[in-house]
N, C-alpha and C positions, 0 to 999 in steps of 0.2 A: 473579544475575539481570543483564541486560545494562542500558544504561542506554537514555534515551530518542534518546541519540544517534545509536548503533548500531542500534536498531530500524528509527527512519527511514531509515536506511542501508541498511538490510536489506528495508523498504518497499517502496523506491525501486530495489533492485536485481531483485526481483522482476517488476518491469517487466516486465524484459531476460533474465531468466533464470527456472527454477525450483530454488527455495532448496531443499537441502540438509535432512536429516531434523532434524537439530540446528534449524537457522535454523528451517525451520518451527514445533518445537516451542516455542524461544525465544520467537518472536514472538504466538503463540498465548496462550500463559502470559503474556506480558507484556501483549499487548491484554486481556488477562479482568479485570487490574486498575489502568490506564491508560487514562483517559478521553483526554485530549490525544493518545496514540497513533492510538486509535481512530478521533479525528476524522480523524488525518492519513490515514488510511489511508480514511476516506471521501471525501475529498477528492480524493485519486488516483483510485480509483475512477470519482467526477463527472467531471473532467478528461482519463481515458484514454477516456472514450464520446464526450465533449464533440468532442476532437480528431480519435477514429473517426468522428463525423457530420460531423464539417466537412470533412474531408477525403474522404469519399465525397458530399460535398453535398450531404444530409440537413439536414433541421430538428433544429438543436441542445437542442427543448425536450426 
C-alpha cells in the first residue's frame, strides 16, 4: 500500500492530469481507510471551486 505521502502526491497530480488505472485504484483503497487523506482530498476539492469562482468573479460561498 502506498504511503500517505505518495497519495497526496498523487492528489495533487490529479489536478493536472487524469491518474492512471493503478494510481486510481491506489488512491481509492487508500482513501477507504485514511481519514487524513480524505480530508486532504476535501480540501482540494473546496480550494479548486474556491479559485474556479474567483477567477470567473463569482461569489466564493
Amino acid at each position: 500500500m502506498r504511503s500517505c505521502k505518495e497519495i497526496s502526491v498523487l492528489l495533487s497530480a490529479a489536478q493536472e492530469r487524469r491518474l492512471g488505472p493503478l494510481e486510481q485504484w491506489s488512491v481509492r483503497l487508500h482513501l477507504l481507510i485514511c481519514k487524513g487523506c480524505s480530508n486532504f482530498r476535501a480540501q482540494l476539492a473546496f480550494l479548486r471551486v474556491a479559485v474556479r469562482r474567483y477567477r470567473d468573479g463569482g461569489d466564493a460561498r
